[in-house]
N, C-alpha and C positions, 0 to 999 in steps of 0.2 A: 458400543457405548459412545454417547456422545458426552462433548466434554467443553470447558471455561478454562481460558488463561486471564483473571484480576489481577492486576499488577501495577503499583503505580511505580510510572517511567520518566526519569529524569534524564536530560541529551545528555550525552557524556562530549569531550571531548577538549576542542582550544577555546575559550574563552577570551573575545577579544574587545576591548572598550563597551565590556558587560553583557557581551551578546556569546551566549554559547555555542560553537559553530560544532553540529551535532555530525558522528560518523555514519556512515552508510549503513543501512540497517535492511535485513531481511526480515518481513514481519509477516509474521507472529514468531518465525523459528528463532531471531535473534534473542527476542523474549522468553524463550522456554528453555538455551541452552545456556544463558546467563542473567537467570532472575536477580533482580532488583533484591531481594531476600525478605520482602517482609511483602505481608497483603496479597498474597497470590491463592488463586486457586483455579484448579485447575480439570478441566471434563472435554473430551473429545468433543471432534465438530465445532468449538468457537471458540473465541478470546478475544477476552474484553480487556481494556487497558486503561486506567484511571490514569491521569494526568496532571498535577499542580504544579506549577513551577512562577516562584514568587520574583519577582526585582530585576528581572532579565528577560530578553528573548533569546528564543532556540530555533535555530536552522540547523538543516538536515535534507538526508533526500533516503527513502520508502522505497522498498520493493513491495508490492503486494501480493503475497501469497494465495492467500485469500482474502474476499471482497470485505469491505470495509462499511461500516456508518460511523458517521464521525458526528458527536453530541457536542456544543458549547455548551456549558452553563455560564461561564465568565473566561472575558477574553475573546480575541480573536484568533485564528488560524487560517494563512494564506495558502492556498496549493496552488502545486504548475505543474500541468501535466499536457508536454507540448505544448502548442501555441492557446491553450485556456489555463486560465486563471480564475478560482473560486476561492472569495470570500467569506470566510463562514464566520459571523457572528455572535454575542450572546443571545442562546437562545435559539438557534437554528441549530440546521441539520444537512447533512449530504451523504449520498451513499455512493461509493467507489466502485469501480468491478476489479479482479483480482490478475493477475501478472500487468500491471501497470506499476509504472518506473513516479514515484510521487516527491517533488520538492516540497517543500514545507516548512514554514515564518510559524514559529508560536508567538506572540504576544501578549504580554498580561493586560488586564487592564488600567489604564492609569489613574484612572477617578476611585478606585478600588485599591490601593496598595499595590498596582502592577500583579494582581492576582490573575493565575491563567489556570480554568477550570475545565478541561474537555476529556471526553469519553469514549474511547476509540472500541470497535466491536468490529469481530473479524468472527465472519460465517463463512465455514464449508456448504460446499453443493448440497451435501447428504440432509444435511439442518433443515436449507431452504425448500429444500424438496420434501421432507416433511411437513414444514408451514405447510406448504400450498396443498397439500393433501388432506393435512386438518380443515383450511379453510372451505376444500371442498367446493374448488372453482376450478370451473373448465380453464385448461389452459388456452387464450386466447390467441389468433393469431398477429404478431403485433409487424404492421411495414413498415419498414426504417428503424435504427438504430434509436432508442431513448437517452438520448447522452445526458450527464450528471448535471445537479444543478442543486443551487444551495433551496433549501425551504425551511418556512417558520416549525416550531414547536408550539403543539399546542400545552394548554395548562395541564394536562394529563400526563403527557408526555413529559415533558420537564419534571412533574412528581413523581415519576415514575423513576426517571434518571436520578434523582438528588435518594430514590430511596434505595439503590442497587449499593452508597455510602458505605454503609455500617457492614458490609459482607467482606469489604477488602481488610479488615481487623478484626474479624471475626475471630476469638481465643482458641476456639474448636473446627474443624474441619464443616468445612458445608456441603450437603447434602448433594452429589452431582446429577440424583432425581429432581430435586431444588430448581438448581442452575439454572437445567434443561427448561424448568418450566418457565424462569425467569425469561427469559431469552425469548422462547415462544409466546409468553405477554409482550414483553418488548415491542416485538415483529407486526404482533396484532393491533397495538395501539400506530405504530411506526403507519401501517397499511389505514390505517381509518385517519389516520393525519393528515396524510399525503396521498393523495387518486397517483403523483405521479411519480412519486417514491415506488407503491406499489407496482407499479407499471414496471418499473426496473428492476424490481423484484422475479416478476414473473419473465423475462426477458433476460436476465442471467440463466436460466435454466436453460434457453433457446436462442442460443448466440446469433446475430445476426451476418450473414456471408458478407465479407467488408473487403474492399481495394487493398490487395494486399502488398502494390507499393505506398499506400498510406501507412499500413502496420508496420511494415519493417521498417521505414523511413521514421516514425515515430519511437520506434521503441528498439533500435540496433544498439544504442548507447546503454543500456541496461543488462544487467545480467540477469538476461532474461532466455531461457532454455528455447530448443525448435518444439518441443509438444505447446510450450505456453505460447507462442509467436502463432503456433498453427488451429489457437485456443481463440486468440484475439480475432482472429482472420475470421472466424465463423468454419473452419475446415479441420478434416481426420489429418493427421500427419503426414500421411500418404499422399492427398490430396492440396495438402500444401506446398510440399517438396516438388509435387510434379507441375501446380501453376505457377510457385518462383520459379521453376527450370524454363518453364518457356516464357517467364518474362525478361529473364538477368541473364538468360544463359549459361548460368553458372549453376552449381548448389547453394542453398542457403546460408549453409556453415561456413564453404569458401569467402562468398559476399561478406557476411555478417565479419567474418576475421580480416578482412580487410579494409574495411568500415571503420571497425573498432579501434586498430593498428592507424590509421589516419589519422581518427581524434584521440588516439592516445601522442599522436607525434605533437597534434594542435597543443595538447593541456602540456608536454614539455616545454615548448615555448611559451605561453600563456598565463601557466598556473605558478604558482609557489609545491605544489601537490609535489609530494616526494616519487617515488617511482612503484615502490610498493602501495602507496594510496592509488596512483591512478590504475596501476592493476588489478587491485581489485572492485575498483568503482566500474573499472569497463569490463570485468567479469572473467577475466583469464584467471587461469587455474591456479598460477602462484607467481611468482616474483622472475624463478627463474625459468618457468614456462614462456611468460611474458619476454624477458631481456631473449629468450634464441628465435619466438618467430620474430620479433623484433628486429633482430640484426639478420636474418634472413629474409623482410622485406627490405629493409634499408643502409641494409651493410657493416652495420656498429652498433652496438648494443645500450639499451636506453642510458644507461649512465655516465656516458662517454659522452652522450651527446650534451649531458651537460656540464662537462670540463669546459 
Protein backbone atom coordinates (compact mmCIF):
# COMPACT_ATOMS: atom_id res chain seq x y z
CA UNK A 1 0.00 0.00 0.00
CA UNK A 2 1.24 3.18 -0.87
CA UNK A 3 0.34 6.01 1.06
CA UNK A 4 0.22 10.48 1.77
CA UNK A 5 1.14 12.37 4.97
CA UNK A 6 -1.10 16.22 4.11
CA UNK A 7 -0.49 18.11 6.91
CA UNK A 8 -0.10 21.72 7.37
CA UNK A 9 3.08 22.46 9.48
CA UNK A 10 3.82 25.19 11.60
CA UNK A 11 7.91 25.72 13.12
CA UNK A 12 7.42 25.19 16.65
CA UNK A 13 9.71 26.37 18.95
CA UNK A 14 11.78 30.12 20.34
CA UNK A 15 10.39 32.90 18.78
CA UNK A 16 12.86 35.74 18.61
CA UNK A 17 12.24 39.47 17.31
CA UNK A 18 9.22 37.62 15.21
CA UNK A 19 11.33 35.04 13.66
CA UNK A 20 10.43 31.51 14.76
CA UNK A 21 13.56 29.60 15.35
CA UNK A 22 12.24 26.09 14.27
CA UNK A 23 13.47 22.55 16.15
CA UNK A 24 15.35 19.83 14.39
CA UNK A 25 13.02 17.80 12.63
CA UNK A 26 13.16 14.29 11.08
CA UNK A 27 11.05 14.31 7.98
CA UNK A 28 8.44 13.05 7.26
CA UNK A 29 8.76 10.74 10.68
CA UNK A 30 8.68 13.83 12.89
CA UNK A 31 5.31 14.67 11.09
CA UNK A 32 3.48 11.39 11.41
CA UNK A 33 4.59 10.74 15.18
CA UNK A 34 3.18 14.40 16.24
CA UNK A 35 0.61 15.51 13.76
CA UNK A 36 -0.34 18.97 13.66
CA UNK A 37 -4.05 17.53 14.34
CA UNK A 38 -6.02 18.83 11.68
CA UNK A 39 -5.73 18.41 7.57
CA UNK A 40 -3.64 15.24 7.49
CA UNK A 41 -3.96 12.40 5.50
CA UNK A 42 -2.35 9.90 5.22
CA UNK A 43 -1.00 6.47 2.47
CA UNK A 44 2.30 4.71 2.33
CA UNK A 45 5.21 5.68 -0.09
CA UNK A 46 4.83 9.79 0.25
CA UNK A 47 3.96 12.80 2.35
CA UNK A 48 3.01 15.81 1.28
CA UNK A 49 3.20 18.73 3.78
CA UNK A 50 1.04 22.14 3.22
CA UNK A 51 2.64 24.94 4.69
CA UNK A 52 1.27 28.63 5.53
CA UNK A 53 2.87 30.65 8.08
CA UNK A 54 1.67 34.41 8.01
CA UNK A 55 3.69 37.56 9.76
CA UNK A 56 7.03 35.84 10.55
CA UNK A 57 9.83 33.78 9.28
CA UNK A 58 10.85 30.18 10.30
CA UNK A 59 14.21 28.72 10.65
CA UNK A 60 14.89 25.31 11.18
CA UNK A 61 17.20 22.52 10.06
CA UNK A 62 15.56 19.02 8.03
CA UNK A 63 16.78 15.68 7.95
CA UNK A 64 15.54 13.97 5.03
CA UNK A 65 14.20 10.91 5.09
CA UNK A 66 12.96 10.61 2.06
CA UNK A 67 13.62 12.69 -1.20
CA UNK A 68 11.76 15.76 -1.28
CA UNK A 69 10.03 18.49 -3.94
CA UNK A 70 9.53 21.58 -2.60
CA UNK A 71 6.39 23.83 -4.46
CA UNK A 72 6.30 27.75 -3.68
CA UNK A 73 3.08 29.31 -4.48
CA UNK A 74 3.80 32.51 -2.11
CA UNK A 75 6.98 33.36 -0.50
CA UNK A 76 10.19 32.34 -0.35
CA UNK A 77 12.39 29.36 1.10
CA UNK A 78 16.14 29.54 1.56
CA UNK A 79 18.04 26.04 1.90
CA UNK A 80 21.77 25.24 2.85
CA UNK A 81 22.90 22.16 2.31
CA UNK A 82 26.75 22.36 2.78
CA UNK A 83 28.46 24.94 1.01
CA UNK A 84 25.09 25.48 -1.68
CA UNK A 85 22.46 27.50 -1.15
CA UNK A 86 19.00 27.48 -3.09
CA UNK A 87 16.67 29.91 -3.58
CA UNK A 88 13.28 28.96 -4.17
CA UNK A 89 10.81 31.45 -5.13
CA UNK A 90 7.07 32.03 -5.97
CA UNK A 91 6.32 29.96 -8.31
CA UNK A 92 9.24 27.61 -8.58
CA UNK A 93 10.35 24.40 -7.77
CA UNK A 94 13.38 22.07 -6.44
CA UNK A 95 13.78 18.55 -5.78
CA UNK A 96 15.92 17.27 -2.88
CA UNK A 97 17.42 13.55 -2.48
CA UNK A 98 16.86 11.85 0.75
CA UNK A 99 19.34 11.42 4.05
CA UNK A 100 20.46 15.05 3.50
CA UNK A 101 20.98 17.27 6.62
CA UNK A 102 18.66 20.54 5.12
CA UNK A 103 18.86 24.24 6.87
CA UNK A 104 16.02 26.21 5.99
CA UNK A 105 14.74 30.47 6.01
CA UNK A 106 10.70 30.36 5.50
CA UNK A 107 9.75 33.87 4.43
CA UNK A 108 6.51 35.24 3.76
CA UNK A 109 5.87 37.56 1.33
CA UNK A 110 5.90 41.02 2.19
CA UNK A 111 3.83 42.72 -0.74
CA UNK A 112 1.34 39.93 0.16
CA UNK A 113 0.55 40.23 3.99
CA UNK A 114 4.10 38.36 4.83
CA UNK A 115 2.03 35.21 3.36
CA UNK A 116 4.32 31.97 3.06
CA UNK A 117 2.58 29.47 0.84
CA UNK A 118 4.82 26.23 0.09
CA UNK A 119 4.19 22.45 -0.61
CA UNK A 120 6.68 20.06 0.60
CA UNK A 121 6.30 16.34 -1.00
CA UNK A 122 8.33 13.57 0.26
CA UNK A 123 8.52 10.24 -2.06
CA UNK A 124 9.83 6.76 -1.21
CA UNK A 125 11.95 4.76 -3.75
CA UNK A 126 9.09 2.22 -4.18
CA UNK A 127 6.60 5.36 -5.56
CA UNK A 128 9.40 6.59 -7.95
CA UNK A 129 9.99 3.44 -9.21
CA UNK A 130 6.59 2.90 -10.10
CA UNK A 131 6.50 6.35 -11.94
CA UNK A 132 9.26 5.31 -14.00
CA UNK A 133 7.62 2.14 -14.88
CA UNK A 134 4.36 3.68 -15.76
CA UNK A 135 6.18 6.09 -17.91
CA UNK A 136 7.76 3.33 -19.53
CA UNK A 137 11.25 4.72 -20.26
CA UNK A 138 14.36 3.04 -20.48
CA UNK A 139 16.29 3.82 -17.63
CA UNK A 140 19.12 5.85 -18.94
CA UNK A 141 22.68 5.75 -18.20
CA UNK A 142 23.25 9.13 -16.55
CA UNK A 143 27.56 10.38 -16.03
CA UNK A 144 28.02 12.48 -13.24
CA UNK A 145 26.05 13.36 -10.35
CA UNK A 146 22.59 15.94 -11.45
CA UNK A 147 22.94 18.02 -8.39
CA UNK A 148 19.56 20.20 -7.36
CA UNK A 149 18.73 23.20 -8.62
CA UNK A 150 15.83 25.65 -8.37
CA UNK A 151 13.30 25.73 -11.66
CA UNK A 152 10.24 27.52 -12.96
CA UNK A 153 6.65 26.15 -12.61
CA UNK A 154 4.69 25.98 -15.35
CA UNK A 155 0.79 27.20 -15.54
CA UNK A 156 -0.22 23.64 -15.17
CA UNK A 157 1.82 22.83 -12.51
CA UNK A 158 0.99 25.61 -10.26
CA UNK A 159 -2.96 24.55 -11.07
CA UNK A 160 -2.35 21.49 -10.21
CA UNK A 161 -0.50 22.50 -6.69
CA UNK A 162 -3.17 25.25 -5.59
CA UNK A 163 -5.86 22.12 -6.56
CA UNK A 164 -4.28 19.34 -4.02
CA UNK A 165 -5.93 22.74 -1.40
CA UNK A 166 -9.23 21.43 -0.51
CA UNK A 167 -8.00 17.60 0.39
CA UNK A 168 -6.11 18.83 3.61
CA UNK A 169 -9.94 19.78 5.11
CA UNK A 170 -11.58 17.30 3.45
CA UNK A 171 -14.78 16.33 6.21
CA UNK A 172 -14.33 12.65 5.18
CA UNK A 173 -11.47 10.44 4.71
CA UNK A 174 -9.82 10.45 1.10
CA UNK A 175 -9.42 7.94 -1.02
CA UNK A 176 -5.54 6.38 -0.47
CA UNK A 177 -6.37 4.97 -4.32
CA UNK A 178 -7.03 8.85 -4.89
CA UNK A 179 -3.77 10.13 -3.22
CA UNK A 180 -1.81 7.56 -5.02
CA UNK A 181 -3.08 8.83 -8.35
CA UNK A 182 -2.58 12.37 -7.32
CA UNK A 183 0.98 12.03 -6.65
CA UNK A 184 1.59 10.10 -9.89
CA UNK A 185 -0.27 13.18 -11.89
CA UNK A 186 1.97 15.27 -9.91
CA UNK A 187 5.31 13.48 -10.90
CA UNK A 188 3.92 13.49 -14.64
CA UNK A 189 3.38 17.07 -14.99
CA UNK A 190 6.59 17.77 -12.48
CA UNK A 191 8.67 15.43 -15.53
CA UNK A 192 7.09 17.39 -18.58
CA UNK A 193 7.99 20.72 -16.78
CA UNK A 194 11.31 20.15 -16.00
CA UNK A 195 13.83 17.71 -18.81
CA UNK A 196 16.00 18.33 -15.66
CA UNK A 197 14.03 17.74 -12.67
CA UNK A 198 13.23 14.62 -14.55
CA UNK A 199 16.79 13.73 -14.88
CA UNK A 200 17.03 13.65 -11.17
CA UNK A 201 14.21 11.75 -10.89
CA UNK A 202 15.59 8.82 -12.85
CA UNK A 203 19.02 9.16 -11.13
CA UNK A 204 17.63 8.74 -7.46
CA UNK A 205 16.98 5.24 -8.53
CA UNK A 206 20.82 4.91 -9.66
CA UNK A 207 22.82 6.60 -7.04
CA UNK A 208 25.88 7.99 -8.53
CA UNK A 209 29.60 6.40 -6.83
CA UNK A 210 30.70 9.84 -5.07
CA UNK A 211 34.33 10.76 -2.98
CA UNK A 212 33.37 9.50 -0.04
CA UNK A 213 35.67 12.02 1.87
CA UNK A 214 33.13 14.49 0.25
CA UNK A 215 30.11 12.44 1.94
CA UNK A 216 31.30 12.06 5.23
CA UNK A 217 32.85 15.55 5.45
CA UNK A 218 29.45 16.93 4.41
CA UNK A 219 27.24 15.21 6.22
CA UNK A 220 29.12 13.85 9.73
CA UNK A 221 27.26 16.68 11.52
CA UNK A 222 23.83 15.22 10.97
CA UNK A 223 22.09 12.43 12.43
CA UNK A 224 22.51 10.61 9.71
CA UNK A 225 22.80 6.64 10.01
CA UNK A 226 26.21 4.29 8.11
CA UNK A 227 23.30 2.56 5.72
CA UNK A 228 22.18 6.39 4.73
CA UNK A 229 26.01 7.79 4.55
CA UNK A 230 26.75 4.48 2.46
CA UNK A 231 23.47 5.55 0.49
CA UNK A 232 24.87 8.95 -0.30
CA UNK A 233 28.28 7.62 -1.31
CA UNK A 234 26.66 5.54 -4.31
CA UNK A 235 27.89 2.13 -2.22
CA UNK A 236 26.40 -1.35 -0.30
CA UNK A 237 27.30 -0.85 3.24
CA UNK A 238 29.91 -3.40 3.03
CA UNK A 239 31.56 -1.58 0.56
CA UNK A 240 31.45 1.52 2.25
CA UNK A 241 32.93 0.45 5.47
CA UNK A 242 35.69 -1.27 3.66
CA UNK A 243 36.73 2.07 1.39
CA UNK A 244 36.46 4.50 4.61
CA UNK A 245 38.77 1.81 6.42
CA UNK A 246 41.41 2.36 3.82
CA UNK A 247 40.98 5.84 3.67
CA UNK A 248 40.74 7.04 7.61
CA UNK A 249 42.06 4.08 8.85
CA UNK A 250 39.70 3.87 11.28
CA UNK A 251 35.90 2.59 11.03
CA UNK A 252 33.37 4.85 10.25
CA UNK A 253 31.29 4.95 13.45
CA UNK A 254 34.74 5.63 15.43
CA UNK A 255 35.52 8.73 12.92
CA UNK A 256 32.04 9.96 12.74
CA UNK A 257 31.85 9.82 16.94
CA UNK A 258 34.75 11.83 17.15
CA UNK A 259 33.88 14.33 14.60
CA UNK A 260 30.79 14.82 16.21
CA UNK A 261 32.20 15.04 19.84
CA UNK A 262 34.50 18.00 18.39
CA UNK A 263 31.73 19.96 17.05
CA UNK A 264 29.73 19.15 19.75
CA UNK A 265 32.70 20.83 22.25
CA UNK A 266 32.84 23.72 19.16
CA UNK A 267 28.70 24.58 19.76
CA UNK A 268 29.55 24.59 23.89
CA UNK A 269 31.58 27.34 23.37
CA UNK A 270 29.97 29.02 20.60
CA UNK A 271 26.23 28.41 20.86
CA UNK A 272 23.67 29.37 23.69
CA UNK A 273 22.19 25.57 22.52
CA UNK A 274 21.67 23.87 26.03
CA UNK A 275 23.26 20.33 26.14
CA UNK A 276 20.36 18.16 25.43
CA UNK A 277 19.67 20.45 22.21
CA UNK A 278 23.15 19.96 20.87
CA UNK A 279 22.72 16.11 21.55
CA UNK A 280 20.36 15.67 19.69
CA UNK A 281 21.12 17.92 16.74
CA UNK A 282 24.57 15.85 16.43
CA UNK A 283 22.45 12.65 16.74
CA UNK A 284 23.67 10.75 20.03
CA UNK A 285 21.48 8.55 21.54
CA UNK A 286 20.34 10.61 24.58
CA UNK A 287 21.59 13.20 26.90
CA UNK A 288 23.28 10.83 29.16
CA UNK A 289 24.85 8.82 26.35
CA UNK A 290 26.25 11.91 25.04
CA UNK A 291 27.66 13.52 28.74
CA UNK A 292 29.94 9.59 29.24
CA UNK A 293 31.56 9.53 25.61
CA UNK A 294 31.85 13.04 26.41
CA UNK A 295 33.90 12.97 29.40
CA UNK A 296 35.52 9.91 28.04
CA UNK A 297 37.14 11.99 25.21
CA UNK A 298 37.78 15.05 27.28
CA UNK A 299 37.72 14.24 30.84
CA UNK A 300 34.41 16.12 32.33
CA UNK A 301 31.45 15.91 31.35
CA UNK A 302 29.54 18.37 28.96
CA UNK A 303 27.89 20.41 31.83
CA UNK A 304 30.75 21.04 33.76
CA UNK A 305 32.19 22.49 31.11
CA UNK A 306 29.91 24.99 31.33
CA UNK A 307 30.27 26.09 35.01
Amino acid sequence: MYGSLFVPLQCESLKVHGIVMGKFLKIPAALVSEPVGYGTLLMDGCSVIEQCIHNMECKGTMFLQEHMLIFMLEGIIVLNHGKQTYTVRKNEMILLRKSTSIQFEMIGDASNDNIYDGTMICIKDELLKEFVKTTDVKMPHIAGEITASVNPMNERLITFIRSLKPYFNAPSPVSPALLKLKIMELLFDVSECSQHTFRQILQLLQPVRANIRHVVEQNYASPITLPELAYLSGRSLSSFKRDFQSIYNMPPAQWIRIKRLEKSLDMLKTTPMTVSEICYTMGFESPAHFSRIFKEQYGYPPTQYRQ
